[in-house]
Residue frames relative to the residue before (quaternion, step in Angstrom):
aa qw qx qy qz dx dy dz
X 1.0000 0.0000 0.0000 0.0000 0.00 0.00 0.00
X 0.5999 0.4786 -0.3416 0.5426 3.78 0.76 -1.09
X 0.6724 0.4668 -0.3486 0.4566 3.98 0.50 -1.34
X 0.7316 0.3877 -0.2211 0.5154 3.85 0.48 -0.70
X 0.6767 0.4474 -0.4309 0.3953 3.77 1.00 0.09
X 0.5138 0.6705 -0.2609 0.4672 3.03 1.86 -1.16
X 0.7689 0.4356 -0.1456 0.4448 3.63 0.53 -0.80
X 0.5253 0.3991 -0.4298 0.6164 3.46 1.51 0.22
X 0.6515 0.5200 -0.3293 0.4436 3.61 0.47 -0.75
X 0.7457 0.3588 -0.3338 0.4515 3.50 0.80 -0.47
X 0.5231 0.5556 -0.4481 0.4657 3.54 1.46 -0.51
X 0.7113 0.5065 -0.2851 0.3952 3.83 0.59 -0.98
X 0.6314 0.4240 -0.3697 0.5338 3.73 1.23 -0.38
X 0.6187 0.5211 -0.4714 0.3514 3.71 1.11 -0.19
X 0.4839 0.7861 -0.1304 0.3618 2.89 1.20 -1.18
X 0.5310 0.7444 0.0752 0.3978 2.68 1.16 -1.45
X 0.7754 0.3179 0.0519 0.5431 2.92 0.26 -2.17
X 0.6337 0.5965 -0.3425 0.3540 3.57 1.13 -0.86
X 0.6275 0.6255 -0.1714 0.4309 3.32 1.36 -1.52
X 0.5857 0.4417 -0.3579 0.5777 3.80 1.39 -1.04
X 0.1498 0.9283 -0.2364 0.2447 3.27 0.72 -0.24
X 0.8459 0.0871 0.3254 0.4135 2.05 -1.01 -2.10
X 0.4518 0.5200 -0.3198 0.6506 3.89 1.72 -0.20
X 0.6653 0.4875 -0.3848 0.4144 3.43 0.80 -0.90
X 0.6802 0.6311 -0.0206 0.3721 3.33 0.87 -0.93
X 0.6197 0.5542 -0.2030 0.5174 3.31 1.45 -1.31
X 0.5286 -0.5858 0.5427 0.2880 3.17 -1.46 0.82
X 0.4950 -0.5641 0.5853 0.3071 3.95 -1.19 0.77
X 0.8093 0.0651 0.1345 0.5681 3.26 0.32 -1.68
X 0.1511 -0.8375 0.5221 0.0572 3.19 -1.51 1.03
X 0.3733 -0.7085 0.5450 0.2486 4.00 0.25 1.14
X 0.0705 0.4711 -0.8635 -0.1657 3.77 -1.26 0.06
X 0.2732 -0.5363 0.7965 -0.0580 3.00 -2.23 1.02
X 0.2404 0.7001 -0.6722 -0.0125 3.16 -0.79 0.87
X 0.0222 0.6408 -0.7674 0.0030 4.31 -1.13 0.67
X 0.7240 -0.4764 0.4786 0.1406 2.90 -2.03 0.95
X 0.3855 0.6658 -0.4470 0.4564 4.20 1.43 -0.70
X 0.2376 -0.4167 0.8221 0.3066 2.89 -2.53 0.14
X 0.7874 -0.4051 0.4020 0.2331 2.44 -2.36 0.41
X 0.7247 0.4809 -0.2855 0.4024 3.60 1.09 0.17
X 0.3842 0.7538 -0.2407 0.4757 3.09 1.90 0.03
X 0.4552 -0.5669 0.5594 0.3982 3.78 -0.82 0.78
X 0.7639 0.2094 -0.3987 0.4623 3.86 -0.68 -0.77
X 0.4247 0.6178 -0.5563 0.3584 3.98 0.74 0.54
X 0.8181 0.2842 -0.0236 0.4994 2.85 1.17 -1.68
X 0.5314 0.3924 -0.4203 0.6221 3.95 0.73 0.66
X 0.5796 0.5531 -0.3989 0.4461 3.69 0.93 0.68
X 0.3955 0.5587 -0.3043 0.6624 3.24 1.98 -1.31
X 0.7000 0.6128 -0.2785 0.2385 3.66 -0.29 -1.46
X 0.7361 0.2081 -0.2217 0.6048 3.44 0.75 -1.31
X 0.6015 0.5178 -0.4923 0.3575 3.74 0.65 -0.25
X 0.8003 0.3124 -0.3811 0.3418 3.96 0.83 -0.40
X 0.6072 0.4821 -0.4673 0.4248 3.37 1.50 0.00
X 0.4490 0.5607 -0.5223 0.4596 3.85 1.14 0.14
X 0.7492 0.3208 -0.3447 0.4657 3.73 0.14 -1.06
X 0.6149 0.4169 -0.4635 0.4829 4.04 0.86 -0.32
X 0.7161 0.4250 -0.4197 0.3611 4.24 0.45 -0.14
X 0.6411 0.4429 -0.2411 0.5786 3.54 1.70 -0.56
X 0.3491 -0.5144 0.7022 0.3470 4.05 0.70 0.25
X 0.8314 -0.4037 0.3571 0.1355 3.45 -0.53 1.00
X 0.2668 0.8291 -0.3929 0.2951 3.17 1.87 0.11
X 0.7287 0.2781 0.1616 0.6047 3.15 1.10 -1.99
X 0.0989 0.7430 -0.6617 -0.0174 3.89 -0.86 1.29
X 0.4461 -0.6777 0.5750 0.1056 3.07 -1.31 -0.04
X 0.1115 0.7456 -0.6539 0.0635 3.93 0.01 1.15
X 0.2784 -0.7346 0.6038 -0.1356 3.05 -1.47 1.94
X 0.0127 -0.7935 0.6021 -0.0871 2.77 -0.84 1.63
X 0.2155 -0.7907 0.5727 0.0197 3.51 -0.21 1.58
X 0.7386 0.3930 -0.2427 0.4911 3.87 -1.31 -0.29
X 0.5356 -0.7377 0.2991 0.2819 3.32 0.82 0.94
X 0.1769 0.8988 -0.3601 0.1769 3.15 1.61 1.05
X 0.6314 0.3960 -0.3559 0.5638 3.62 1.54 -0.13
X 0.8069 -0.3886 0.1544 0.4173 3.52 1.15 -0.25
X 0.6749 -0.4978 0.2234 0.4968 3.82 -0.29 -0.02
X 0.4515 -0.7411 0.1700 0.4669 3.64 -0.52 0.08
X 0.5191 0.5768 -0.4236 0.4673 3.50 0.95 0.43
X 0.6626 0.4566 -0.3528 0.4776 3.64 1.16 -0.21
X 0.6898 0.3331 -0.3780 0.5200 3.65 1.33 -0.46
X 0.3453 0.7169 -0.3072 0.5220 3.41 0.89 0.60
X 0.5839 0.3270 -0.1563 0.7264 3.54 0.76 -1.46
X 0.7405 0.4330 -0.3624 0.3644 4.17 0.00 -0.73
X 0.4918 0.6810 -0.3438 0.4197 3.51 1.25 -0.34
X 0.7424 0.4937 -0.1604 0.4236 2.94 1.06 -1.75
X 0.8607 0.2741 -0.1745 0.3920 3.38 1.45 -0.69
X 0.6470 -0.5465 0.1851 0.4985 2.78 1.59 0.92
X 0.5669 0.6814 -0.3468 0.3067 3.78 0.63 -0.02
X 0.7460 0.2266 0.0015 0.6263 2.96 1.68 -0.73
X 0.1763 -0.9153 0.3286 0.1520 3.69 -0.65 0.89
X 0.7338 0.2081 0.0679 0.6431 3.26 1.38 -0.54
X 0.0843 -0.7409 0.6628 -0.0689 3.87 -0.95 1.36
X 0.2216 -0.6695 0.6373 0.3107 3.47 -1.55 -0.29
X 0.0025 -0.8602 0.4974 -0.1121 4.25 0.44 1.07
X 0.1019 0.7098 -0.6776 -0.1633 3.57 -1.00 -0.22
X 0.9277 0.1375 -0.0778 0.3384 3.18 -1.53 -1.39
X 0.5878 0.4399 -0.5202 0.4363 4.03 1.00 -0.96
X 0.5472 0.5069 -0.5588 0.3624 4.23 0.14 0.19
X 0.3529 0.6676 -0.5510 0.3551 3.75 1.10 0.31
X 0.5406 0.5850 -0.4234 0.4316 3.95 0.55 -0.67
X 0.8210 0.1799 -0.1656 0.5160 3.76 1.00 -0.88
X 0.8337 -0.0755 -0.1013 0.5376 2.96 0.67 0.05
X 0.5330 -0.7576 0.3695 0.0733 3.09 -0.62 2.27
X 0.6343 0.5293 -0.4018 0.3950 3.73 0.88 0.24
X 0.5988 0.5401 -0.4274 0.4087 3.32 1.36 -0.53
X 0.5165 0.5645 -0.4967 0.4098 4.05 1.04 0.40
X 0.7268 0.5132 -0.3859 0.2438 3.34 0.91 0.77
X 0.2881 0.8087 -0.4031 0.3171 2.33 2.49 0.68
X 0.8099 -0.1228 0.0217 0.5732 3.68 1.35 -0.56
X 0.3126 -0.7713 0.4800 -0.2775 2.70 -0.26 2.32
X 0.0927 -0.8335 0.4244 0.3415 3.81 0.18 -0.10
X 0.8568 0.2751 -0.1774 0.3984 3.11 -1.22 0.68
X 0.5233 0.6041 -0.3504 0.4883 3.25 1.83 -0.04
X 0.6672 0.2571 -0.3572 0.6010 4.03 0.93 1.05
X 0.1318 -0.7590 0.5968 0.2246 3.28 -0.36 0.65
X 0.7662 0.0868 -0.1372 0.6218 4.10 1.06 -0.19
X 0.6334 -0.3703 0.4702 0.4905 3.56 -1.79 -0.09
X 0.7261 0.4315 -0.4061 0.3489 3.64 0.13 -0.49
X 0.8573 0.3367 -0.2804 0.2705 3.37 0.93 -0.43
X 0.3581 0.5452 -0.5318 0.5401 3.09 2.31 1.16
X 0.5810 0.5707 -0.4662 0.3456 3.43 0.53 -0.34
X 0.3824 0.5968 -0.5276 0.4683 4.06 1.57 -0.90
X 0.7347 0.5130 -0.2514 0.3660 3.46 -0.12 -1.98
X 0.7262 0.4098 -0.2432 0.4955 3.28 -0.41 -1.76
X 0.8917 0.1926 -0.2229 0.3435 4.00 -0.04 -0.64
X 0.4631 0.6806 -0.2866 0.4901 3.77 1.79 0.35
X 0.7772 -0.3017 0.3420 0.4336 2.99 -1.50 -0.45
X 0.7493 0.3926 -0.3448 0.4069 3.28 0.15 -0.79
X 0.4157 0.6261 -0.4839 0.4483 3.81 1.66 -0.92
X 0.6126 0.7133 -0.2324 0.2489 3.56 0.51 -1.72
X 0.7714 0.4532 -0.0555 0.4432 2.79 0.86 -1.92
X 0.4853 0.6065 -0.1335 0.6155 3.51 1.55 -0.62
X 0.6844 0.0924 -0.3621 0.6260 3.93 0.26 -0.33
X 0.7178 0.4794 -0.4504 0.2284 3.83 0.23 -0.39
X 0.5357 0.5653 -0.3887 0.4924 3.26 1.66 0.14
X 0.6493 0.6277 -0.2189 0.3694 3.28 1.15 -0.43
X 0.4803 0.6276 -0.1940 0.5812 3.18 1.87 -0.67
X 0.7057 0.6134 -0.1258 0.3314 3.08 0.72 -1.46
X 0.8175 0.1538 -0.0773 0.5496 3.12 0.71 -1.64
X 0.6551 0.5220 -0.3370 0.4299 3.60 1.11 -0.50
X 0.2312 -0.7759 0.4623 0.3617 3.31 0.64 -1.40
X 0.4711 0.6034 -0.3469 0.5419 3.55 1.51 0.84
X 0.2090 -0.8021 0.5372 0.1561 3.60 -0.30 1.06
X 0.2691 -0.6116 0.6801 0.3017 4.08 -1.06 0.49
X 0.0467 -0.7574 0.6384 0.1288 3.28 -1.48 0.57
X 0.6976 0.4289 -0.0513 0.5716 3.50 2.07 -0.64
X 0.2436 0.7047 -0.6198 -0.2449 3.58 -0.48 0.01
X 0.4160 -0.5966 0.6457 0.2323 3.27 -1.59 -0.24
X 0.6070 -0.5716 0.5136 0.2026 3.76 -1.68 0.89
X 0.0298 0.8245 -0.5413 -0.1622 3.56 -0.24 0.36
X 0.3589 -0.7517 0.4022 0.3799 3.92 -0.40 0.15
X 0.8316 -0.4245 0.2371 0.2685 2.72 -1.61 1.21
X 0.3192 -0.6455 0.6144 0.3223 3.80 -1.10 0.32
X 0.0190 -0.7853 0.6187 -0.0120 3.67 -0.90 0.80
X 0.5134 -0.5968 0.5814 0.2055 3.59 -0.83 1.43
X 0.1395 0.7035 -0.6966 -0.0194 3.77 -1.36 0.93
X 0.3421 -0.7117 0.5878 -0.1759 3.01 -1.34 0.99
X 0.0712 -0.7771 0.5861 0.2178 3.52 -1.46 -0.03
X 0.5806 0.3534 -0.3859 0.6238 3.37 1.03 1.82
X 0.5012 -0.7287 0.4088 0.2252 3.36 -0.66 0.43
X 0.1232 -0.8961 0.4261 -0.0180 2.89 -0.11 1.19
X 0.0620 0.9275 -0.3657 -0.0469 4.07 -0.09 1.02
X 0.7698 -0.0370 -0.1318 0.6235 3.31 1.30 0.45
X 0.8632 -0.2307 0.1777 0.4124 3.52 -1.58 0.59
X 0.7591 0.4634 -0.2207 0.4005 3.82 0.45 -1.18
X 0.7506 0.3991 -0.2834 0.4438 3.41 1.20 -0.65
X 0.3189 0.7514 -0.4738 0.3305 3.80 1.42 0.64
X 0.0101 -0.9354 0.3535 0.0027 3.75 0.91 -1.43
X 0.5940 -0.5635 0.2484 0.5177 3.12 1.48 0.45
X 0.0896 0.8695 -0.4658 0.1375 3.43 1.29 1.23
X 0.4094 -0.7433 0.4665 0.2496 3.83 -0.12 0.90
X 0.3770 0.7215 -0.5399 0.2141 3.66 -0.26 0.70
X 0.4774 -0.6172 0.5402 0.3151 3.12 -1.91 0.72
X 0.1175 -0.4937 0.8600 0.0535 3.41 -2.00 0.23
X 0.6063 -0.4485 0.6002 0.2662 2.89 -2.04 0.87
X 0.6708 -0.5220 0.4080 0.3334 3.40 -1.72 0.64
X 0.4575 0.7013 -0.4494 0.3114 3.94 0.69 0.36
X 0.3604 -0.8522 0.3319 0.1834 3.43 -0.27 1.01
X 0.5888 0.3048 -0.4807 0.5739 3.54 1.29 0.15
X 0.6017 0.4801 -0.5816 0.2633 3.49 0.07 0.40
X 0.5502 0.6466 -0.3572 0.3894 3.39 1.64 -1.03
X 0.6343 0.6149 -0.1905 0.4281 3.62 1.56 -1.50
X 0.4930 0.5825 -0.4195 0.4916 3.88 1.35 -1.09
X 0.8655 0.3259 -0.2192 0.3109 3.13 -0.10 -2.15
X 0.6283 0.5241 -0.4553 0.3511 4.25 0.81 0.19
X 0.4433 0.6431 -0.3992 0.4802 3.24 1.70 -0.45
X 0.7914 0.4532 -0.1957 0.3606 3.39 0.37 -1.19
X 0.5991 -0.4513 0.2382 0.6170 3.75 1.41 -0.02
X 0.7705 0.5651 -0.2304 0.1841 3.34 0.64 -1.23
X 0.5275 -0.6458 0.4589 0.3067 3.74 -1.19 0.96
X 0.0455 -0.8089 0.5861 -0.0086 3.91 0.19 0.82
X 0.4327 0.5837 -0.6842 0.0638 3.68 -1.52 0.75
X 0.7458 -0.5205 0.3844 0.1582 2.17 -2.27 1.17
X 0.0442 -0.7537 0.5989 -0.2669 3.65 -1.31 1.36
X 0.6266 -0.5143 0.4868 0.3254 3.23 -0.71 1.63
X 0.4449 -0.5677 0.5927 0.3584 3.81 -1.25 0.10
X 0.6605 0.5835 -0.2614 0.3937 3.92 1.25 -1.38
X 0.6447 0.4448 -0.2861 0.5519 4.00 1.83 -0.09
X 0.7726 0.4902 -0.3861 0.1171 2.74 0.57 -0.51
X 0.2458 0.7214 -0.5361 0.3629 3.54 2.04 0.24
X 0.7732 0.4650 -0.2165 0.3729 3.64 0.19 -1.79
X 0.5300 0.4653 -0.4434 0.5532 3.84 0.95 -0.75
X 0.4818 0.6233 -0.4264 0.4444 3.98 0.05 -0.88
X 0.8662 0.1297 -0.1393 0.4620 3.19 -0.59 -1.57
X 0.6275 0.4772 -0.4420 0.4279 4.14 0.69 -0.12
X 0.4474 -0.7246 0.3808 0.3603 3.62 1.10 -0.41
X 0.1612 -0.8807 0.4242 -0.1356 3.52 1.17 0.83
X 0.5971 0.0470 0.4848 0.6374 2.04 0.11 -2.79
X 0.6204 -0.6335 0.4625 0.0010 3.09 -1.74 1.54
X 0.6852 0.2408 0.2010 0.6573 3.35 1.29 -1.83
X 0.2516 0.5946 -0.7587 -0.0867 2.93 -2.32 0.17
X 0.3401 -0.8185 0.4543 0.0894 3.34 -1.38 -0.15
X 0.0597 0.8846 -0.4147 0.2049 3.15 -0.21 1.23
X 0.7090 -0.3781 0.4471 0.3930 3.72 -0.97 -0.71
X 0.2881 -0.6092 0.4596 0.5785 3.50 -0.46 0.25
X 0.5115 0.4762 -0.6477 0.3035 4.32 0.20 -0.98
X 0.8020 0.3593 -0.3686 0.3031 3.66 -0.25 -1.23
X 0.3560 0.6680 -0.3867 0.5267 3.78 1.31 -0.17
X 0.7098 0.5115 -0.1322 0.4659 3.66 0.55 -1.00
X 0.7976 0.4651 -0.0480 0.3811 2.79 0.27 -1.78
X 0.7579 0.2605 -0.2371 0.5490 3.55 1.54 -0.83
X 0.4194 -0.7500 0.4563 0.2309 3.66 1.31 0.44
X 0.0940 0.8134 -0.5121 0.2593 2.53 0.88 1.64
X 0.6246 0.5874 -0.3507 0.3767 3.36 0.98 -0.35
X 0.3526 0.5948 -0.4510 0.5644 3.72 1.89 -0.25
X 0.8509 0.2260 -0.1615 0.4459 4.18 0.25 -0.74
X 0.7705 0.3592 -0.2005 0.4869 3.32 0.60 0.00
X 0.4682 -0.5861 0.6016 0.2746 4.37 -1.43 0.30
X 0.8544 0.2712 -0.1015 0.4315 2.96 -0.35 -2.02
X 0.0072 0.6059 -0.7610 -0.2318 3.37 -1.81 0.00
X 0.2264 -0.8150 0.5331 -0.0194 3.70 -0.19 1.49
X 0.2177 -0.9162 0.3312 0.0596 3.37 -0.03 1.70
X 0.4800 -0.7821 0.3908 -0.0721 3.16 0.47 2.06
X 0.3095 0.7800 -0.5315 0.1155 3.29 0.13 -1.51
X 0.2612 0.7725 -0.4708 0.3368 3.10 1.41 1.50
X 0.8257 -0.0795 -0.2025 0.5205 3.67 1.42 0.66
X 0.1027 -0.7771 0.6208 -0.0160 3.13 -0.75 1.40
X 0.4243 -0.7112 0.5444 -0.1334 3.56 -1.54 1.79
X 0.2199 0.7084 -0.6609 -0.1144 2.72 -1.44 0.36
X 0.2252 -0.7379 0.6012 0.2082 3.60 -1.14 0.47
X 0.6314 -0.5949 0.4590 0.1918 3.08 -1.86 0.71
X 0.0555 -0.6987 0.6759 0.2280 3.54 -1.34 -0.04
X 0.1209 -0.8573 0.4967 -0.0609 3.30 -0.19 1.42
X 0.2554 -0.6926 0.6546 0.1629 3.74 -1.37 0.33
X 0.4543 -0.6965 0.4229 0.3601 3.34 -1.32 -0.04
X 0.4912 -0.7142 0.3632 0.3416 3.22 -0.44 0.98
X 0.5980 0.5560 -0.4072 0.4091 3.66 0.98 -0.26
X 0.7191 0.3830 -0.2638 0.5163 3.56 1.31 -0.70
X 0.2562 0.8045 -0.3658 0.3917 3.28 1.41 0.32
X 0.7654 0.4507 0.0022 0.4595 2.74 0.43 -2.18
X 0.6592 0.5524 -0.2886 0.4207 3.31 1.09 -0.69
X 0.6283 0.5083 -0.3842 0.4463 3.66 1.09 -0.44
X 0.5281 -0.4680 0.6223 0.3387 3.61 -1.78 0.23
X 0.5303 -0.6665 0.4438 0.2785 3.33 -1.12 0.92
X 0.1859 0.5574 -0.5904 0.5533 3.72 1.42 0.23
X 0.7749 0.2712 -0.2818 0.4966 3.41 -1.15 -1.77
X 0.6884 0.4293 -0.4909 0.3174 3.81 -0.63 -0.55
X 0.7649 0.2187 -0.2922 0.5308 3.54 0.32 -0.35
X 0.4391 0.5392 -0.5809 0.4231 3.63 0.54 0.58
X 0.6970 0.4034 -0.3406 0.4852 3.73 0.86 -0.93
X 0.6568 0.4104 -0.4739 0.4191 3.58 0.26 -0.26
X 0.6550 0.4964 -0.4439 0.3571 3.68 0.69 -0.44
X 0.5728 0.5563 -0.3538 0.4871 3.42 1.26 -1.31
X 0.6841 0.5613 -0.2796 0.3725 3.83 1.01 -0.74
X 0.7622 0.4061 -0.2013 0.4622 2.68 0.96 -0.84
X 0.4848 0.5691 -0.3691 0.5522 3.58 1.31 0.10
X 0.7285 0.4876 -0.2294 0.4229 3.72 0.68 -1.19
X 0.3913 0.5892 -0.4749 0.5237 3.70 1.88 -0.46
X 0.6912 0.6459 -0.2680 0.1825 3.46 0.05 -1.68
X 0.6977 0.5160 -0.1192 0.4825 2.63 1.01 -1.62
X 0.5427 0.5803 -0.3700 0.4816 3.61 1.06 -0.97
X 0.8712 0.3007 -0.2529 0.2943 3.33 -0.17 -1.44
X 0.4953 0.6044 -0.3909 0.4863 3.65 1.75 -0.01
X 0.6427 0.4009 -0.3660 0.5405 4.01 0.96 -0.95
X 0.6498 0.5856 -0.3665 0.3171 3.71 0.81 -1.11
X 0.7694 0.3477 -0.2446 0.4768 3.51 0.91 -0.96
X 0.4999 0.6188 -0.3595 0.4878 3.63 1.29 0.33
X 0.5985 0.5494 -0.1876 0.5520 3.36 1.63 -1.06
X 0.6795 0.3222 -0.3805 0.5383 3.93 0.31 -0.78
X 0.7697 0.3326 -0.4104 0.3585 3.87 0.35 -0.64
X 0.5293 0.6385 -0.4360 0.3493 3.43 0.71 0.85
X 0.5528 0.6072 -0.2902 0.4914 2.68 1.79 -1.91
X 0.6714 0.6036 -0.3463 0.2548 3.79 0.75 -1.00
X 0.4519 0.7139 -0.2533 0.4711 3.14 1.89 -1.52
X 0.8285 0.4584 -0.0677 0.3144 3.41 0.42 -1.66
X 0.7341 0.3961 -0.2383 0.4975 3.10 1.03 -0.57
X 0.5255 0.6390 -0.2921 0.4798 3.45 1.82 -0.41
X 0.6980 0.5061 -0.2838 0.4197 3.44 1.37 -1.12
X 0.8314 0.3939 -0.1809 0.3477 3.20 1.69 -0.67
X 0.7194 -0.5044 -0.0298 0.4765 2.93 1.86 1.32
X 0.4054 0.6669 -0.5200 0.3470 3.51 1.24 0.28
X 0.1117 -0.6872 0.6755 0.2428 3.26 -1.13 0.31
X 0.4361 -0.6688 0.5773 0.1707 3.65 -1.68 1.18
X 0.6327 -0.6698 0.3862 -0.0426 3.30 -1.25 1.40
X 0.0955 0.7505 -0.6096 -0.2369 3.53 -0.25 -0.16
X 0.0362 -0.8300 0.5449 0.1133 3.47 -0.97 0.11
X 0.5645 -0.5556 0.4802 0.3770 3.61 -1.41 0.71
X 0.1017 -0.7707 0.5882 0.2230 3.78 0.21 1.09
X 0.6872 0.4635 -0.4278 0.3604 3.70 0.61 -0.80
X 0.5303 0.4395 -0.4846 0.5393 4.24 0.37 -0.47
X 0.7767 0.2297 -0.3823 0.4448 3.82 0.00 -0.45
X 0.5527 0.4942 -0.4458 0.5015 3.85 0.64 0.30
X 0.6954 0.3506 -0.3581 0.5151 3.68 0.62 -0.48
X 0.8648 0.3856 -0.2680 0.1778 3.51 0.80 -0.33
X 0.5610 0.5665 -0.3356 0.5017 2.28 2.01 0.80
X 0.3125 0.8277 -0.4447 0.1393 3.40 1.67 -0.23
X 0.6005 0.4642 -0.3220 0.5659 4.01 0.84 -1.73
X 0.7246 0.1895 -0.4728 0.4642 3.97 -0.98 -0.35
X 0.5441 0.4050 -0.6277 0.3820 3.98 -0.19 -0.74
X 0.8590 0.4632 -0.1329 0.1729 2.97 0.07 -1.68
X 0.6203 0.3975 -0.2381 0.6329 3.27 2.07 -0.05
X 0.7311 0.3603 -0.4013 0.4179 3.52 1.02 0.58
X 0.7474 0.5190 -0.3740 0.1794 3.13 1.20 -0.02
X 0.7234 -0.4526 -0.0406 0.5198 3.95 0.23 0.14
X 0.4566 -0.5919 0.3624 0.5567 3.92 -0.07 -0.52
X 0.7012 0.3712 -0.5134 0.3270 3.58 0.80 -0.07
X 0.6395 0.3984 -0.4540 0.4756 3.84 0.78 0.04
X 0.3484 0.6355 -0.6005 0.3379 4.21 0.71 -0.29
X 0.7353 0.4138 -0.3837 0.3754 4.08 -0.45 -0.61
X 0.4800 0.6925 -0.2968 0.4493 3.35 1.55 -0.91
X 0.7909 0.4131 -0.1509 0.4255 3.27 0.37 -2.13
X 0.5155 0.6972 -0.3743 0.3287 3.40 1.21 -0.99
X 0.6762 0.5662 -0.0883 0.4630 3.48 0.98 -1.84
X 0.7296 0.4384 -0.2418 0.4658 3.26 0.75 -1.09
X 0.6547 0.5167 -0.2783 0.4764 3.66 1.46 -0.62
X 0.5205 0.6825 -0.3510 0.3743 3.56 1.51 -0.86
X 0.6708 0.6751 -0.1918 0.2400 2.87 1.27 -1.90
């Protein structure tokens, strides 16, 4: 009887011990991330990044579950979940311009003339002034941004400065100061699903489009097109944002764990990111594109009036400055 009590008592303190454990062990707080990327995508992977150097600065206090391929939902719907608590953490930029009219300066054309001088913006005062509007009207806090790659004008002719466009048929996304940029500049722009515009290309529709080099790549675009005519007629960045309501909810311990883990997972971005375009270049060179120079400054002056007449009046003083500059 004593041998068979003893041995429950010791099973129940293990038991026990397992259970502290595993509490010991458990995450406090769990982030759901959800962004619109595959898993093979940089802001796929600088999501992984801040999520293991967050759970390595918090002993696991704080994880992160990532849900890429718009697997928690679109981004305006994890957004809306942010706000209502369902959702904790997104990766968003310029479409937050509807609520709050500064985020359209996340891509402005012609309003960076290099990465270093979106980084002034994007990491300055005005960057500042931009996530604190975002807080404000949205209710999602940036704590990261990320580099997006240049837009670059392709083509099958080279194409080096405003005059040699000529009513060049090409698509643009449905966005109306881009549609306005690209008539300033000579060129015949319309709007076109992204999923046509492979087949228009190779039927001769359209002449042109514009894009990133990844999507360049990615839509084998270089099977329909020569030239990749370096444009660098909009440079981006996009946020990694939290919800400010779960914000608030952390201990200021955990709050400055995420900005470090953020701010570590930036790093890392803009080191894979700039490793990533000089491949994309590699790659599209190997597969016959030839790379462009272009007069960036004739196509910046000639686009200055439409940017500057299409975009709203509360971000115009902005663009002004940023064009002065």
């Amino acid at each position: 009887m004593f041998a068979k009590t003893t041995l429950k008592t010791a099973l129940t303190a293990s038991i026990a011990v397992i259970a502290l454990s595993a509490q010991a062990y458990a995450a406090d707080v769990t982030l759901k991330l959800g962004h619109p990327a595959n898993e093979d995508n940089i802001w796929h992977k600088a999501s992984e990044k801040f999520a293991e150097e967050l759970e390595n600065l918090t002993d696991g206090r704080v994880e992160v579950e990532i849900y890429p391929n718009e697997t928690l939902g679109k981004e305006m719907d994890v957004i809306n979940g942010m706000q209502l608590g369902t959702a904790d953490m997104t990766i968003t930029g310029e479409s937050l311009q509807n609520y709050a009219p500064m985020a359209a300066l996340l891509a402005v054309p012609y309003a960076y003339k290099s990465l270093e001088d979106m980084d002034a913006v994007a990491g300055g005062e005005l960057g500042q002034e931009i996530e604190q509007q975002i807080i404000d009207k949205v209710g999602i806090r940036p704590i990261a941004y990320f580099a997006r790659g240049p837009r670059e004008l392709t083509s099958n002719r080279p194409i080096t400065s405003p005059d040699e466009l000529n009513g060049l048929k090409m698509r643009v996304p449905n966005v109306p100061l881009f549609l306005n940029t690209w008539k300033a500049l000579g060129a015949n722009p319309t709007p076109m699903a992204f999923s046509e515009v492979f087949t228009s290309l190779q039927n001769g529709t359209i002449e042109a489009q514009e894009n990133p080099l990844a999507l360049i790549k990615t839509a084998n675009f270089n099977e329909v097109q020569g030239y990749v005519n370096l444009t660098d007629h909009v440079r981006s960045w996009i946020y990694l944002t939290i919800s400010e309501m779960k914000w608030q909810q952390l201990s200021e311990e955990d709050q400055t764990a995420v900005m470090e883990a953020a701010s570590r997972a930036q790093a890392w971005e803009r080191e894979a990111f700039l490793e990533d375009e000089a491949q994309l270049t590699q790659q599209l060179q190997g597969a016959g594109m030839e790379f462009v120079e272009v007069d960036n400054a004739a196509f910046a002056e000639a686009a200055r009036k439409a940017v500057l007449d299409s975009v709203s009046d509360d971000i115009r003083p902005y663009v002004e400055d940023l064009f002065a500059n």
